[in-house]
C-alpha positions in Angstrom: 0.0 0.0 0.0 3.0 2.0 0.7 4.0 1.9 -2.4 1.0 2.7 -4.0 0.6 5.7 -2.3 4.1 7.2 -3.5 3.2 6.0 -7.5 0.0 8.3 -6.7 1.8 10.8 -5.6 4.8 11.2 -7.9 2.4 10.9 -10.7 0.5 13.8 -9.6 3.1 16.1 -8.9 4.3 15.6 -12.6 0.6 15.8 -14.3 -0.7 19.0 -11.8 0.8 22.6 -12.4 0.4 24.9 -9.6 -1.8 28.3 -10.0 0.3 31.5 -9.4 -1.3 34.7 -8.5 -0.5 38.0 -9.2 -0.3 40.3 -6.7 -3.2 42.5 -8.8 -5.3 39.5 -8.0 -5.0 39.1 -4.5 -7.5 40.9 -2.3 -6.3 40.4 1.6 -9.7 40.6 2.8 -10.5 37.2 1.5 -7.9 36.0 3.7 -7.1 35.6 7.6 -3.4 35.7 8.8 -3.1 32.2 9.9 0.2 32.8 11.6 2.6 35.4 12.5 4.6 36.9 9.7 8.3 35.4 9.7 11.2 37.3 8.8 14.1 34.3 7.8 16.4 33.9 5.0 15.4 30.9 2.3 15.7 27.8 2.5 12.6 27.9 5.0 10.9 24.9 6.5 7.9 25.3 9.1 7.7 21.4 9.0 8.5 21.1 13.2 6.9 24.5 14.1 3.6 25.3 12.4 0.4 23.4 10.3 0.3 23.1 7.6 3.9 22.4 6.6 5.7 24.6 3.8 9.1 24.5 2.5 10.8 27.5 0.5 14.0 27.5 -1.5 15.1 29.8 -4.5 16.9 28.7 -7.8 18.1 31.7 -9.4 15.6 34.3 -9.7 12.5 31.4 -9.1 10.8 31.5 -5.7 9.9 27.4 -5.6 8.9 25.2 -2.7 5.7 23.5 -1.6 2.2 22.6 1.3 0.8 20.4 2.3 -1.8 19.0 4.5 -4.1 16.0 5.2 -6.7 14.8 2.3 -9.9 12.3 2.7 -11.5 11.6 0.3 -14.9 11.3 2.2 -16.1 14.8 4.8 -17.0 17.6 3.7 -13.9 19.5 3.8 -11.5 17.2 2.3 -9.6 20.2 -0.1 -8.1 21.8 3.0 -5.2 22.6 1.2 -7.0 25.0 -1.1 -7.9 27.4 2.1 -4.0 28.2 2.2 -2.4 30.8 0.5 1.6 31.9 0.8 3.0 35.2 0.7 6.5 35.8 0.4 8.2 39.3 0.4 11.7 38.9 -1.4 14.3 41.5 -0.3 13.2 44.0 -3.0 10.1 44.8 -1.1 8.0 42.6 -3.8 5.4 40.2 -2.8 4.8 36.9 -4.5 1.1 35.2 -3.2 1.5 31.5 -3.9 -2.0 30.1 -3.9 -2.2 26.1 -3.2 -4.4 25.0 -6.0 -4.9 22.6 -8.1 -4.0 20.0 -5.6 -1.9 17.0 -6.1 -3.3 13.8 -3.9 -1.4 10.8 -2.8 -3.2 8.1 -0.7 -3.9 4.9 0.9 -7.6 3.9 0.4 -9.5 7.2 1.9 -7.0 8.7 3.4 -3.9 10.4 2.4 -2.1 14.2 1.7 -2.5 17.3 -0.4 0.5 18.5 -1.6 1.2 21.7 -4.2 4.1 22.7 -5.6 4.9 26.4 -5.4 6.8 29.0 -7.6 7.0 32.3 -8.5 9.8 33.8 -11.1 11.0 37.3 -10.5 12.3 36.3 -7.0 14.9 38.5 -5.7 16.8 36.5 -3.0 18.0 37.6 0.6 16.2 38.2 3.6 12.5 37.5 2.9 9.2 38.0 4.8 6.8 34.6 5.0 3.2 35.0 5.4 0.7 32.0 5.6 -3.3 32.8 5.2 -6.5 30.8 5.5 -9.4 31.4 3.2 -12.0 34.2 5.1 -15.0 32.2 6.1 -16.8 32.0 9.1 -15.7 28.3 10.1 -12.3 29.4 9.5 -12.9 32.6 11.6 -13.9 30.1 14.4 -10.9 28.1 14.0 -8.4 30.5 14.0 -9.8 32.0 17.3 -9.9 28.6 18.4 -6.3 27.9 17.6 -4.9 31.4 18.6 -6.7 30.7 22.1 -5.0 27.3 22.4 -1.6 29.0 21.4 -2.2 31.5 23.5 -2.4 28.9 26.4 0.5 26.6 25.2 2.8 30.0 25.2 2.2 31.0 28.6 2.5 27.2 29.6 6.0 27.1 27.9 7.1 30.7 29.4 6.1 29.4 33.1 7.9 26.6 32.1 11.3 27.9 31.0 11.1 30.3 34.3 11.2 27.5 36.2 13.8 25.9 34.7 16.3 28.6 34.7 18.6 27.1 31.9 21.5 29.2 30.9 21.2 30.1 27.1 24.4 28.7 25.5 26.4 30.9 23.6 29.3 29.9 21.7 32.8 31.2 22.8 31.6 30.9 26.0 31.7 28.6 28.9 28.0 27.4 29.4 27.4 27.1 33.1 24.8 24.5 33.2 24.5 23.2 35.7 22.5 19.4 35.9 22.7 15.7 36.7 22.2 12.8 34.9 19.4 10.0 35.7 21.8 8.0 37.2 23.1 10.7 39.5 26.5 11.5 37.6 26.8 15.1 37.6 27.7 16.5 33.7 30.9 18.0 34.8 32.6 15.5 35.6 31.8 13.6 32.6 32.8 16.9 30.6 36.3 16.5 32.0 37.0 12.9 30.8 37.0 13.6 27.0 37.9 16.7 24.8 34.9 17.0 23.2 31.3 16.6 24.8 28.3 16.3 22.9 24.8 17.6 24.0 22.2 16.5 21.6 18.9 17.7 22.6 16.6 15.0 21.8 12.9 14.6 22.3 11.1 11.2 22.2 8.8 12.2 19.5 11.6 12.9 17.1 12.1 10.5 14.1 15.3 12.2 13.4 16.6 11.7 16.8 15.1 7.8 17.2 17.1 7.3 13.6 20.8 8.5 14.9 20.6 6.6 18.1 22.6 3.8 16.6 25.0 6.4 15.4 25.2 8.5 18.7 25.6 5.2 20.6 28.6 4.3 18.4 30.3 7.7 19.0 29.7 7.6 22.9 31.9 4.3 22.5 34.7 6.5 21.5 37.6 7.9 23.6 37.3 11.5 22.4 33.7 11.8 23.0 31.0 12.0 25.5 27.4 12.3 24.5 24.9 13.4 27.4 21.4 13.3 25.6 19.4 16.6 27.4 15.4 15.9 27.0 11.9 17.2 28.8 9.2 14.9 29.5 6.3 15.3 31.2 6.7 11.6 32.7 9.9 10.3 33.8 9.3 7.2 34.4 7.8 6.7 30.6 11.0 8.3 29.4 13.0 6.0 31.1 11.1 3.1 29.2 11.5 5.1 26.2 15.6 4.8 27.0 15.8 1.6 27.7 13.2 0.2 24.6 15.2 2.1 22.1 18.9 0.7 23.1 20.0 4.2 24.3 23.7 3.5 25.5 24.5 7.5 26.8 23.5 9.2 29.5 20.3 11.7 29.8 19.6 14.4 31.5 15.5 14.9 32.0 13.4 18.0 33.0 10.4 16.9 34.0 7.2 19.2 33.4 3.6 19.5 30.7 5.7 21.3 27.9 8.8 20.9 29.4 10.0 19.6 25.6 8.7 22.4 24.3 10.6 24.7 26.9 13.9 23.1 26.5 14.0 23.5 23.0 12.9 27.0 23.2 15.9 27.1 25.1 18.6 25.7 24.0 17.4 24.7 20.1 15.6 26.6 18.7 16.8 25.0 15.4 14.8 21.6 16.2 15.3 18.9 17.4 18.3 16.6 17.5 20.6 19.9 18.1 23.8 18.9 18.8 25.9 21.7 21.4 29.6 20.9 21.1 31.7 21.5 24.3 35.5 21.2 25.5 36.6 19.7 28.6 36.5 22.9 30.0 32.9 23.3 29.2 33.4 26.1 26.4 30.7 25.7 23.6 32.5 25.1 20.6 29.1 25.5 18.4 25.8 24.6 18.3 24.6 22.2 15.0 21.0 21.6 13.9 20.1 18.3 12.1 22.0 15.5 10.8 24.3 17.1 8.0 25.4 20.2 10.2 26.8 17.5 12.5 28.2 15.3 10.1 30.0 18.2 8.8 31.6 19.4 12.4 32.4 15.4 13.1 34.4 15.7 10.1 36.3 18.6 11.5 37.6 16.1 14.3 37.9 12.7 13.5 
């Protein structure tokens, strides 16, 4: 079935064109600011932070990218994606309105994703503006009170939350004073001292990216010249500690315990994502801070 729904999918994308809007054709009161405007550089991904997920790149002078979101084929809503609409400002001050439609589908019996390609030419590169928008209609009106409510909640949860904790913000060049122990009681500097390098990879449990480097984060802990202390929130311990042991974690953790104490800790310390990987000497100086997989890779090869 698996394979199905990719043959559905990659044949879509190549018989569907996306619709591009003109600016001249865009009237903003048809549309509700779904989110907050975001001021970033391309490439831009709001796949871990925000619904629905959009990536942006540029080639050349071509704004490209794509959305997506979930597609059924029975409801009465099932075109979700079409309520979306993507504004970028490029660093010329000029906006290009990326509208989601015509969909492509992909999916397993009745249930699968929506997913449009996106491009607009005439894209000057640099620091850009994002924008997402929902279609202006009352249901969406009542959801996005609805969500902004719930955000609203989960914010003040999180801000409560990183109070409490009272995490020093790591800043590279700098020794990073955190202070912490480890479930088994070790405390981190004295595991700091017996390596030159120390590797803090903030992890979360809910992270596909961070269950798939276990094997290789084990592997590196095995080695003389590193220590990796895995630094996590979880509103349960003890179902943390069973997520440790069922996954064949071999390094140490260090766990704050609290509702969106995940959420805080990343806030914190990586506000890249999750894994982040903070690089520290023996003398506890952060070294640099690396988001993802490849950024990693790249610093490993720096050492080895």
């Amino acid at each position: 079935m698996a394979i199905k729904f990719f043959t559905y999918l990659l044949l879509a994308l190549l018989l569907n064109m996306p619709r591009l809007l003109q600016a001249n054709e865009i009237n903003l009161d048809n549309w509700l600011e779904w989110d907050s405007r975001e001021n970033t550089t391309l490439p831009f991904s709001s796949n871990s932070t925000r619904f629905p997920p959009v990536h942006l790149y540029a080639q050349g002078d071509v704004l490209k990218g794509a959305i997506a979101t979930p597609f059924a084929f029975s409801g009465v809503n099932n075109n979700i994606i079409n309520d979306f609409l993507v504004e970028v400002i490029d660093s010329k001050g000029q906006s290009h309105f990326l509208s989601a439609q015509p969909q492509t589908v992909g999916f397993v019996d009745d249930v699968g994703i929506g997913l449009a390609m996106l491009e607009s030419k005439g894209f000057v590169d640099g620091k850009v503006s994002v924008q997402l928008y929902l279609r202006n209609t009352p249901e969406n009106q009542q959801a996005l009170a609805e969500r902004q409510n719930k955000l609203a909640q989960r914010e003040k949860k999180i801000a409560e939350q990183i109070k409490k904790l009272a995490l020093p913000k790591p800043i590279v060049n700098k020794t990073w004073s955190l202070d912490a122990k480890t479930l088994s009681g070790q405390h981190i500097d004295d595991l700091v001292k017996t390596t030159p390098w120390t590797i803090f990879q903030v992890y979360s449990d809910g992270c596909g990216f961070c269950r798939k480097a276990i094997p290789a984060i084990n592997a590196l802990h095995q080695q003389e010249k590193f220590t990796v202390i895995g630094i996590a929130g979880a509103a349960d311990i003890d179902s943390f500690k069973t997520h440790i042991e069922q996954s064949e974690i071999a390094y140490p953790f260090v766990i704050y315990q609290g509702e969106v104490a995940d959420s805080a800790l990343t806030r914190v310390l990586a506000n890249l994502g999750t894994p982040t990987y903070l690089i520290v000497d023996n003398q506890k100086k952060l070294l640099g801070v690396y988001a993802g997989k490849y950024e990693f890779e790249a610093w490993l090869k720096t050492v080895k």
